[in-house]
C-alpha positions as CSV (number, residue, x, y, z in Angstrom):
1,X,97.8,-86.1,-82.0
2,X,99.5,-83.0,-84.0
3,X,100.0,-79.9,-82.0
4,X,99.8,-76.6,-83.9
5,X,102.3,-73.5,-82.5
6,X,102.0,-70.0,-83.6
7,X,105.2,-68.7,-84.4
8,X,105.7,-64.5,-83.5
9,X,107.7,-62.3,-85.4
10,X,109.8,-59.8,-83.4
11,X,111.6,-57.2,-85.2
12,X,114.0,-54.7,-83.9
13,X,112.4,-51.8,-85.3
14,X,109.4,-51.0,-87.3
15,X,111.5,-48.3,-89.8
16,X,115.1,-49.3,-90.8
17,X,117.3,-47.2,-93.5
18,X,118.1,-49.1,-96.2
19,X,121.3,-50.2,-96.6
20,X,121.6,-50.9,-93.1
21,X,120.7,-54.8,-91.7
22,X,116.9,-55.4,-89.4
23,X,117.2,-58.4,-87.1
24,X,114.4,-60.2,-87.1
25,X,113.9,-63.1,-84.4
26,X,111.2,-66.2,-84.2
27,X,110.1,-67.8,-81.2
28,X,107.0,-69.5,-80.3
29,X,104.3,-68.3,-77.4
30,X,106.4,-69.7,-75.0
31,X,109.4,-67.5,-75.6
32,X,111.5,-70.4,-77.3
33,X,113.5,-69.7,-80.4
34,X,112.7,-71.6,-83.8
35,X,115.2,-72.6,-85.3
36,X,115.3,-73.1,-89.5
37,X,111.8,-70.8,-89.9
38,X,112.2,-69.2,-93.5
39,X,111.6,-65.3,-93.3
40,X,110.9,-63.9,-96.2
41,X,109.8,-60.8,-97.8
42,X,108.7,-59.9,-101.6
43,X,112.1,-60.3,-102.9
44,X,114.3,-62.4,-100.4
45,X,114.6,-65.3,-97.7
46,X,116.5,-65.6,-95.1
47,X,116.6,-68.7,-92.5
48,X,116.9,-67.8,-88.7
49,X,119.7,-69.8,-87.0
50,X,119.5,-72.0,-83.9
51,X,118.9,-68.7,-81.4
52,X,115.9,-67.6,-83.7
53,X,117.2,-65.1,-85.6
54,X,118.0,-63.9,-88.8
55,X,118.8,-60.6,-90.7
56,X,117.6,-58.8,-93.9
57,X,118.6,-55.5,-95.7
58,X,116.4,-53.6,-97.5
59,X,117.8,-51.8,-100.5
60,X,114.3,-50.2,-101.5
61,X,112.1,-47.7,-100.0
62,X,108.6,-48.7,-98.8
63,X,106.0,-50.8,-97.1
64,X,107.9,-54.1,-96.6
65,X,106.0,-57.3,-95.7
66,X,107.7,-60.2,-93.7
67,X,106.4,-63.8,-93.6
68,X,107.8,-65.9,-91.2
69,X,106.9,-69.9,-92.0
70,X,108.3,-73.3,-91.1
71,X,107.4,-77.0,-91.7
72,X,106.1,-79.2,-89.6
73,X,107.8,-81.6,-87.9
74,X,106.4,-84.9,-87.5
75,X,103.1,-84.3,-84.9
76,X,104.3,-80.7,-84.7
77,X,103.1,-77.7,-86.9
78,X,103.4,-74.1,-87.1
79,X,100.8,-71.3,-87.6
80,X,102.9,-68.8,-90.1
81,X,103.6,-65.1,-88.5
82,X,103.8,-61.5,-90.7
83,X,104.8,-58.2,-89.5
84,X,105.2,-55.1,-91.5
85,X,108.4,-53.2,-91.6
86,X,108.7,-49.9,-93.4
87,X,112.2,-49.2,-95.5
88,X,113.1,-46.0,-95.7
89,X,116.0,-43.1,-96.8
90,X,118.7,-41.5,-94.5
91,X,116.8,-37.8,-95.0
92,X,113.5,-39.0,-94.7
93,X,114.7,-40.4,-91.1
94,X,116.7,-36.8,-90.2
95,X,113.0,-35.1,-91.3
96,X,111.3,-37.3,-88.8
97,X,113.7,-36.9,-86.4
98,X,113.3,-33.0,-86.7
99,X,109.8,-33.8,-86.6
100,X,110.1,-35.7,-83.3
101,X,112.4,-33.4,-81.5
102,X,109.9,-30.2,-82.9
103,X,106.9,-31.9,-81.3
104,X,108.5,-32.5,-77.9
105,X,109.5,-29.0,-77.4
């Protein structure tokens, strides 16, 4: 009998400057790490290590999509996982934080 497991896709933060690492974990439903998943995005892959995780720098601004996969393991597969993660420039995140701190005035 084969069981199917949906892996989730945690990120740190939804906006990282570039330049500067995300850490990205994988676990399953049940809050267990996954060890080996490949995350990728458009231009690189990364493997999460035996707690789950795994890091990625972005050296472009934008939209960034992440794809978490993993083969199966004998009766055991896994239902990919994608977040989005937006990359973007040191004075674009000083505007928003003026931005922020205006609103909350």
């Amino acid at each position: 009998m084969r069981t199917t497991r949906s892996l989730v896709l945690e990120v740190d933060t939804d906006e990282v400057l570039l330049g500067e690492p995300v850490t990205i974990r994988v676990r399953d439903r049940l809050q267990n790490p996954i060890e080996g998943v490949i995350v990728s995005s458009r231009r690189k892959a990364v493997r999460t290590d035996e707690t789950g995780r795994c890091q990625l720098t972005f050296h472009a601004p934008g939209l960034w999509s992440l794809t978490a996969t993993k083969s199966g393991e004998g009766a055991l597969t896994y239902r990919p996982a994608t977040t989005l993660i937006r990359a973007i420039t040191r004075p674009a995140m000083a505007r928003r934080v003026r931005r922020i701190a205006a609103c909350s005035e």
